[in-house]
C-alpha positions as CSV (number, residue, x, y, z in Angstrom):
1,X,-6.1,-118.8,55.3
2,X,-4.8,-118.7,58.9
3,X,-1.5,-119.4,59.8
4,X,0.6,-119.9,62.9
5,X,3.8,-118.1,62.9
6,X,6.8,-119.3,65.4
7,X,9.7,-117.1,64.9
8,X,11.1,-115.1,67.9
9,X,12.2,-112.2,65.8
10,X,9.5,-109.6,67.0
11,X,10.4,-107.3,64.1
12,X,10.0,-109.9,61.5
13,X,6.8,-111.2,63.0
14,X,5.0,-107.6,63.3
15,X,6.5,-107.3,59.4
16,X,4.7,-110.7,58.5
17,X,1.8,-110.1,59.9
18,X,1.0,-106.7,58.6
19,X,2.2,-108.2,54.7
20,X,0.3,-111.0,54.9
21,X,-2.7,-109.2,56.7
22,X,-3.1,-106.9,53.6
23,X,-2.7,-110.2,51.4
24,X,-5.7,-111.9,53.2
25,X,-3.8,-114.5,55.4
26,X,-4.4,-114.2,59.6
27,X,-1.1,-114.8,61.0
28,X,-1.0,-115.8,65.1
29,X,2.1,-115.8,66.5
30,X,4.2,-117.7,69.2
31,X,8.2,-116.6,69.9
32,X,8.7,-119.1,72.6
33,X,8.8,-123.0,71.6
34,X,6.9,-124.5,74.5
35,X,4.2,-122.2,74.3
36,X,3.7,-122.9,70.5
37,X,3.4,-126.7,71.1
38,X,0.6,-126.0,73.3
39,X,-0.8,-123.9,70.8
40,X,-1.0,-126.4,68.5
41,X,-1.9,-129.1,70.5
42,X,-5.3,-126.6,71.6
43,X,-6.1,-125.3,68.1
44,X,-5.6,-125.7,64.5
45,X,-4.2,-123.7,61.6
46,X,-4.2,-124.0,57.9
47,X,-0.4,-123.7,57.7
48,X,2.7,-123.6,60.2
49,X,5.7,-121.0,59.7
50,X,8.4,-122.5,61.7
51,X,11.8,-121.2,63.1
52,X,14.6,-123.6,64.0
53,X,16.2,-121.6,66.6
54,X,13.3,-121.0,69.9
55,X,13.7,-120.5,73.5
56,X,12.9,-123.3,75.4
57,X,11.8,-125.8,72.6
58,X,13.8,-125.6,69.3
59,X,11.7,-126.1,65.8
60,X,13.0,-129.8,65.2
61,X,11.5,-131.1,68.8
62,X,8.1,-128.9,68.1
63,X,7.9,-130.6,64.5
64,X,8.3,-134.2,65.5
65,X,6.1,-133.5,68.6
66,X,3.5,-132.1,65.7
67,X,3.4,-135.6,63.6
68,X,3.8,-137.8,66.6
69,X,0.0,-136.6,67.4
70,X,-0.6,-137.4,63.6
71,X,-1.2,-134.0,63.1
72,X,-1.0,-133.4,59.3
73,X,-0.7,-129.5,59.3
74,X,1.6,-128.3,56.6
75,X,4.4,-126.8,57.5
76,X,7.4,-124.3,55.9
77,X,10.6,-124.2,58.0
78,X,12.4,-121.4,57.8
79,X,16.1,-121.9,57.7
80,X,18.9,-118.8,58.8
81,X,20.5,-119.9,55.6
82,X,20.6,-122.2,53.0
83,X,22.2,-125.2,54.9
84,X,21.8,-128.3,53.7
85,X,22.0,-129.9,56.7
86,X,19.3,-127.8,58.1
87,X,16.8,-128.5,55.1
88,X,17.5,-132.6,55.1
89,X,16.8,-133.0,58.9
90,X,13.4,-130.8,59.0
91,X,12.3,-132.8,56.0
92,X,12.6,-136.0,57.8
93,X,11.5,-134.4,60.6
94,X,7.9,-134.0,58.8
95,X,8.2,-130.8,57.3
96,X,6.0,-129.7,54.4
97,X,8.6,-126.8,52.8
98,X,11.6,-124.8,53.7
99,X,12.1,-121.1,53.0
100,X,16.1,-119.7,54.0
101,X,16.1,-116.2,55.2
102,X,16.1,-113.8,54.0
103,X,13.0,-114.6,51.6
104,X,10.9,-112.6,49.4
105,X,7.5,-112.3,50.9
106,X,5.7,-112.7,48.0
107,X,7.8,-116.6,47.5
108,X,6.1,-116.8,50.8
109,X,2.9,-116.5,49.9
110,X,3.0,-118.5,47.2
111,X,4.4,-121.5,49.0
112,X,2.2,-121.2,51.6
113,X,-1.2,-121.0,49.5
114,X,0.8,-123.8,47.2
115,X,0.8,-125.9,51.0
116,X,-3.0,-125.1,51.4
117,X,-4.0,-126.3,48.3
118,X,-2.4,-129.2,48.4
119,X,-3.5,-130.2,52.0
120,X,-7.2,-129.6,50.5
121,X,-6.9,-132.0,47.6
122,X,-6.1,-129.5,45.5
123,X,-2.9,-130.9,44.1
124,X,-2.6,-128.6,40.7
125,X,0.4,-126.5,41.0
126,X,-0.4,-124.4,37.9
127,X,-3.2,-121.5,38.1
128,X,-4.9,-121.0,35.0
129,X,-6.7,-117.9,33.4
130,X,-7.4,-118.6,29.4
131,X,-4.1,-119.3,28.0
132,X,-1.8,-117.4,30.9
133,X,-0.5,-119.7,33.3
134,X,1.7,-119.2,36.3
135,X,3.2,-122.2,38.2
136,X,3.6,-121.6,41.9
137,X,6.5,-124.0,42.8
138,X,8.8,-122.5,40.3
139,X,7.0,-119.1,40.4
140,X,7.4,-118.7,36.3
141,X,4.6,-117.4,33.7
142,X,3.2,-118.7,30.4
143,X,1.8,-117.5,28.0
144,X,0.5,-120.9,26.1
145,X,3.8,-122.5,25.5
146,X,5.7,-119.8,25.0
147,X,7.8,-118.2,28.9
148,X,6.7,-115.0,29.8
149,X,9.4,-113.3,31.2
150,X,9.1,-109.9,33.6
151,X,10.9,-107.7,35.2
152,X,10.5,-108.0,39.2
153,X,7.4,-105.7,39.8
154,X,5.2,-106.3,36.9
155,X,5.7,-109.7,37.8
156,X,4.8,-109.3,41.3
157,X,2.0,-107.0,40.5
158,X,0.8,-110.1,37.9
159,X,1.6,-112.7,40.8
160,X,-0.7,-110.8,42.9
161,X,-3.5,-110.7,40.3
162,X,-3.6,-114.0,39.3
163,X,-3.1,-115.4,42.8
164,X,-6.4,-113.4,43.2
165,X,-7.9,-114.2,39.7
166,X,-11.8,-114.2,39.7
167,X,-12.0,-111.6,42.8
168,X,-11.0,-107.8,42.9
169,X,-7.9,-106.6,44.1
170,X,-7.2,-103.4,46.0
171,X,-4.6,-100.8,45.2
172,X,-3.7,-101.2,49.0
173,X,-2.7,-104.7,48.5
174,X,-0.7,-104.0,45.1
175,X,1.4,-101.2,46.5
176,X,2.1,-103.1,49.3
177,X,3.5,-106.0,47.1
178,X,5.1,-103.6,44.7
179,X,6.9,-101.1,47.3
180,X,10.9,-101.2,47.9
181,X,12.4,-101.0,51.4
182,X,12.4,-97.1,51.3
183,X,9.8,-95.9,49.1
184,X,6.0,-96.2,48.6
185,X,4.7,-96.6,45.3
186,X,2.3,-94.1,44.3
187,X,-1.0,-94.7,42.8
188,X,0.2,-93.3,39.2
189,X,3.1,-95.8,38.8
190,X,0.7,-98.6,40.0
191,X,-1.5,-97.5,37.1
192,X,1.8,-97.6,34.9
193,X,2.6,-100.7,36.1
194,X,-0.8,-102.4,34.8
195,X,-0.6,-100.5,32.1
196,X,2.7,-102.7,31.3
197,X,1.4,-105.6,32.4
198,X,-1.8,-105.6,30.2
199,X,0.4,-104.9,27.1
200,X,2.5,-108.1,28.3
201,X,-0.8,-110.3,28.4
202,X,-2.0,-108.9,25.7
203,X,-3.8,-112.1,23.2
204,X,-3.7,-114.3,26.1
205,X,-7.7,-114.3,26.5
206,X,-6.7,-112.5,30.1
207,X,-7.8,-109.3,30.9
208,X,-6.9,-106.8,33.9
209,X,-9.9,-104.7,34.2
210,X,-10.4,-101.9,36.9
211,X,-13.1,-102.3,39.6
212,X,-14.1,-98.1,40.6
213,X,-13.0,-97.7,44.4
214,X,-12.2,-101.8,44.9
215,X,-9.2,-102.0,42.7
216,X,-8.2,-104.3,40.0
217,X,-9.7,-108.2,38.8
218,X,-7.7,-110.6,36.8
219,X,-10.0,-112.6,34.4
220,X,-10.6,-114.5,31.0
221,X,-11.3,-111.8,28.9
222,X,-14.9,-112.8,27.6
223,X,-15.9,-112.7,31.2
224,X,-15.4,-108.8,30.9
225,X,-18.5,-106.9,30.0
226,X,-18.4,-105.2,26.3
C-alpha cells in the first residue's frame, strides 16, 4: 500500500514513516498544503493521511479540492483532538475516516488497510483464519462466538499476525509493534509473547508456526505441515 502523508509535524512524519515502513506501507509526505494539492493532482495513492492544520492550504480546502476532481482516494483526517466539530465538517467535506491524536499506530494501520480494502471492493470488515476472527473497525477478537479478550501486547503481536495471515512475519516487524516508548523488546520476550498467544488460540484451527530466519506465519492449522 502506498500512502500520502500531509502533516507538518516533521517528527511525527519521520516516526510514521519508519512504523509503517517496517509494516509494509510506503508513506510520501507533504508538510505544506499547496504543495500536497499538487501532489495529488500529479499522482495517485492508495490512501491519504490528512492534517487539518497546514501552512498555506488548511486540510478542509485540500479535501474538497480532492472530490471536486472526483477523485475517490480514501482518506483518514487526523484531528488534534476529539472535537466534534472537527470530525462532522471533514466528513461532509468527503473524508473517508478520522483518527484524533494522539493515536495508536497500530489503530492506524488497521483503518487504513480497512480504507484499502474497501476502496477495492473488498467490503468484509472481519479477517478470518478457521474459527479466529478479528474485526478491524472495532479492532476486537473471536474465537467462534465466544470474545477473545488480551492484554495490549499479545493482542498487538496477534493483530500483526493475522493482519499478515497466509505470509511470514519478521521478528523486526513484531518488536517494532510490541516495543514501549523507552524500551526495546528483546527477541526472548517476543518468543514469550507467542508463546502466550498460541496458548490463547489454542482449538481455534489457527496456528502460529515459526519460519527459521523469516519469522513467524499465522495460519489454519491443517495448512501446517505434520
Amino acid at each position: 500500500m502506498r500512502i500520502l502523508l500531509i502533516e507538518d509535524h516533521l517528527q511525527l512524519v519521520q516516526t510514521l514513516k519508519q512504523s509503517l515502513g517496517v509494516l509494509g506501507i510506503e508513506v510520501e509526505s507533504c508538510s505544506d498544503g499547496v504543495l500536497a494539492d499538487a501532489e495529488l493532482q500529479q499522482h495517485s495513492f492508495d490512501a491519504v493521511v490528512l492534517d487539518l492544520a497546514l501552512p498555506r492550504m488548511g486540510g478542509f480546502e485540500i479535501l474538497q479540492r480532492l472530490r471536486h476532481r472526483g477523485n475517490k482516494v480514501p482518506v483518514l483526517v487526523l484531528t488534534a483532538s476529539g472535537d466534534t466539530h472537527d470530525r462532522v465538517q471533514g466528513l461532509n467535506a468527503g473524508a473517508d475516516d478520522y483518527l484524533a491524536k494522539p493515536f495508536d499506530l497500530s489503530e492506524l494501520e488497521a483503518r487504513l488497510r480497512a480504507l484499502h480494502r474497501r476502496s477495492v471492493g473488498a467490503v468484509d470488515s472481519v479477517l478470518r483464519v478457521a474459527e479466529l476472527e478479528f474485526n478491524t473497525v472495532s479492532r476486537r477478537f473471536a474465537l467462534g462466538t465466544r470474545h477473545l479478550d488480551l492484554p495490549p501486547r499479545e493482542h498487538d503481536l496477534l493483530e500483526a499476525l493475522i493482519v499478515h495471515a497466509g505470509r511470514p512475519v519478521n521478528k523486526l516487524l513484531l518488536t517494532q509493534r510490541l516495543r514501549t516508548s523507552d524500551a526495546v523488546l528483546s527477541n526472548d520476550a517476543l518468543e514469550l509473547y507467542v508463546h502466550r498467544v498460541r496458548r490463547r488460540i489454542d482449538g481455534s484451527g489457527a496456528a502460529i508456526r515459526t519460519l527459521r530466519g523469516l519469522g513467524y506465519v499465522l495460519e489454519a492449522a491443517n495448512d501446517t505441515p505434520a
